[in-house]
C-alpha positions in Angstrom: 9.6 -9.9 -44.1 7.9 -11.6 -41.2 11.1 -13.8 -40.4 13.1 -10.0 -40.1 9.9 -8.9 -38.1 10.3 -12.0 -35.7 14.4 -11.7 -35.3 13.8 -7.8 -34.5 11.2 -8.1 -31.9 13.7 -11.0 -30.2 16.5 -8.8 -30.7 14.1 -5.8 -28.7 13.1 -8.8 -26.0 16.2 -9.8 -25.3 17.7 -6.2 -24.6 15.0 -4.9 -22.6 14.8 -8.0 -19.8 18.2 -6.8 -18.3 16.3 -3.4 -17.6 13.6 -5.1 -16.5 15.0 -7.3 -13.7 17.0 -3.9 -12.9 13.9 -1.6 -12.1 12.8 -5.3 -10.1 15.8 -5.3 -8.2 15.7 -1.4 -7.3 12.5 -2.2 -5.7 13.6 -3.2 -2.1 12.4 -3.4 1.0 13.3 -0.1 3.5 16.1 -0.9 6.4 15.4 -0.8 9.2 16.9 2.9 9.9 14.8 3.9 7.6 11.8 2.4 8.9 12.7 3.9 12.1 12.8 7.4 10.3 9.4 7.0 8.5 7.8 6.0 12.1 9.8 9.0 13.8 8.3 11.2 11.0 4.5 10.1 11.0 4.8 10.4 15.5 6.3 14.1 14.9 3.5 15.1 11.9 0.8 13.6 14.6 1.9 15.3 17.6 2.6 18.2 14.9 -1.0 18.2 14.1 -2.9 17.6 17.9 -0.8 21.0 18.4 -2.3 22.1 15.7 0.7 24.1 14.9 1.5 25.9 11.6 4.2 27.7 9.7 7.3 28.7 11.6 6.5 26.7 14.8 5.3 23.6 13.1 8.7 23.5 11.0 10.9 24.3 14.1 8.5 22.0 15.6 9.6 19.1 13.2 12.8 20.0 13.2 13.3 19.4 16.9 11.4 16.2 17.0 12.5 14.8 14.3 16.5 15.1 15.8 15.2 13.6 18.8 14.4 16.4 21.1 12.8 16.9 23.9 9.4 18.4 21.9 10.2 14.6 20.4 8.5 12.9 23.7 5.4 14.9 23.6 6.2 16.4 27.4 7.4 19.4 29.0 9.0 19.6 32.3 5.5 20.6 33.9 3.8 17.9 32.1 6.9 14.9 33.2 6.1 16.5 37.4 2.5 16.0 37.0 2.4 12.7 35.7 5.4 11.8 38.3 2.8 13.6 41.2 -0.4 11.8 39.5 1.5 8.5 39.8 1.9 8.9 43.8 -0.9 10.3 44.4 -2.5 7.5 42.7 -0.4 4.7 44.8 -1.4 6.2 47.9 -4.8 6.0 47.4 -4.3 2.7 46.5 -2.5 1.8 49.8 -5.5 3.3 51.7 -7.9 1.8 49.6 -10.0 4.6 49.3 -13.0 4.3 46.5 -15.5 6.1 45.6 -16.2 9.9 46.7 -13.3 9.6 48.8 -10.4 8.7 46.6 -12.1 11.8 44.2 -11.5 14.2 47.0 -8.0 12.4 48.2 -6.9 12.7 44.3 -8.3 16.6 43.7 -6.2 17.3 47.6 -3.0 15.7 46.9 -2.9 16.8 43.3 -3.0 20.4 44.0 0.2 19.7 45.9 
């Protein structure tokens, strides 16, 4: 009886390895596309959040990032020509080395536009 026991619980071995090294094979590593996606998804969710948007605008929201639009970078049109004007206003203060008080007041004048 034990001998039948023993033959059976080979017999059960040797047809469950195959399955297995299957589920060990399905486990792979993510391509790089999709690596790429996951990334683009947890930037989106992030931004998503800081908006602290909701419902319909959060989804239209993802949407639109997520295919790579322009909510996708994070700026606006408004937000691209202020950091463009911050940028000069910041390299000429730098060629007229002002410090201090005066590059605060240069900065707040030339910023306004």
């Amino acid at each position: 009886m034990s001998k039948l026991m023993m033959a059976a619980l080979c017999s059960l071995m040797l047809v469950a390895s195959p399955l297995a090294l299957a589920q060990e094979k399905a486990k792979k590593e993510p391509t790089e596309a999709q690596k790429k996606q996951q990334q683009r998804m947890a930037d989106c969710n992030k931004q998503a959040g800081a908006k602290k948007l909701e419902g319909e605008a959060r989804k239209k929201f993802m949407s639109t990032c997520l295919s790579g639009g322009e909510m996708a970078k994070g700026q606006t049109d408004a937000q691209k020509k202020q950091q463009q004007r911050m940028s000069d206003c910041n390299k000429q203060a730098g060629a007229k080395k002002l410090e201090g008080d005066a590059r605060k007041k240069f900065m707040g004048t030339c910023l306004k536009g």
